[in-house]
C-alpha positions, 0 to 999 in steps of 0.5 A, spaced: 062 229 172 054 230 173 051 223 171 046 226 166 040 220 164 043 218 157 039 219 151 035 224 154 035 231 151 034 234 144 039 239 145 044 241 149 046 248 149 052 252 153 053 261 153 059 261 155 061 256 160 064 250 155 071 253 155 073 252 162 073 244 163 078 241 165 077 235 161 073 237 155 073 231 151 071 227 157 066 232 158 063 233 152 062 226 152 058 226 157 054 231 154 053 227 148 052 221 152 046 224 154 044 227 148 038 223 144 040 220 137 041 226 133 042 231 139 044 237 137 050 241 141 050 248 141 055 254 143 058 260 145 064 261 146 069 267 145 073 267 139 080 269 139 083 273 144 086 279 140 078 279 137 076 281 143 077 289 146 074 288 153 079 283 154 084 288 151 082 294 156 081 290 162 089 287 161 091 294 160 088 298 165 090 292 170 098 291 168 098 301 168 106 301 166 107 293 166 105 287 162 101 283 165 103 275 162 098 272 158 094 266 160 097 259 157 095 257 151 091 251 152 087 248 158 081 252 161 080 259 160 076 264 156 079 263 150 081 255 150 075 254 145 076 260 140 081 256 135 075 253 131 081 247 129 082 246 137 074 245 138 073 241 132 079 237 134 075 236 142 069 235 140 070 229 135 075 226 140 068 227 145 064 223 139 061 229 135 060 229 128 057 233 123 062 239 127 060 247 124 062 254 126 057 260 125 063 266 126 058 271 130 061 279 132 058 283 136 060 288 141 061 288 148 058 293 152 
């Protein structure tokens, strides 16, 4: 766990690299204890895995006539924050509050 200063920064902000803690509910409390009061937490995250073609192409391209086995459905991985439920769920667990989504669909190249 980095040892952020508490009651630091204004924001904190995260492309892409929340979903693959180990312990998000301890990590994004630590994220939040470095946060000043009424700090903002913003992410990225992917959505679902279905969602998402480039996912679909590269499994296909790598299992050629045989399934390649799924990741597991919890625990760090890309798609471990794509459920809004789940998200939500972790960040009030971790002292968040005032929780939305923003559903963003762009395509990938």
């Amino acid at each position: 766990m980095h040892p952020f200063p508490a009651a630091s920064f204004e924001v904190g902000i995260s492309r892409f690299g929340t979903m693959f803690f180990a312990d998000p509910v301890t990590a994004f409390g630590n994220i939040g204890h470095a946060l000043t009061r009424g700090g903002r937490l913003v992410l990225m995250v992917w959505q679902a895995r279905d969602r998402n073609e480039w996912t679909t192409a590269i499994r296909e391209a790598l299992a050629g006539d045989d399934s390649v086995p799924a990741p597991p459905a919890d625990g760090p991985q890309a798609f471990s924050l794509a459920d809004p439920a789940i998200a939500e769920g972790i960040l009030t667990a971790a002292g968040f509050a005032e929780i939305s989504f923003t559903d963003v669909r762009e395509p990938v190249y």
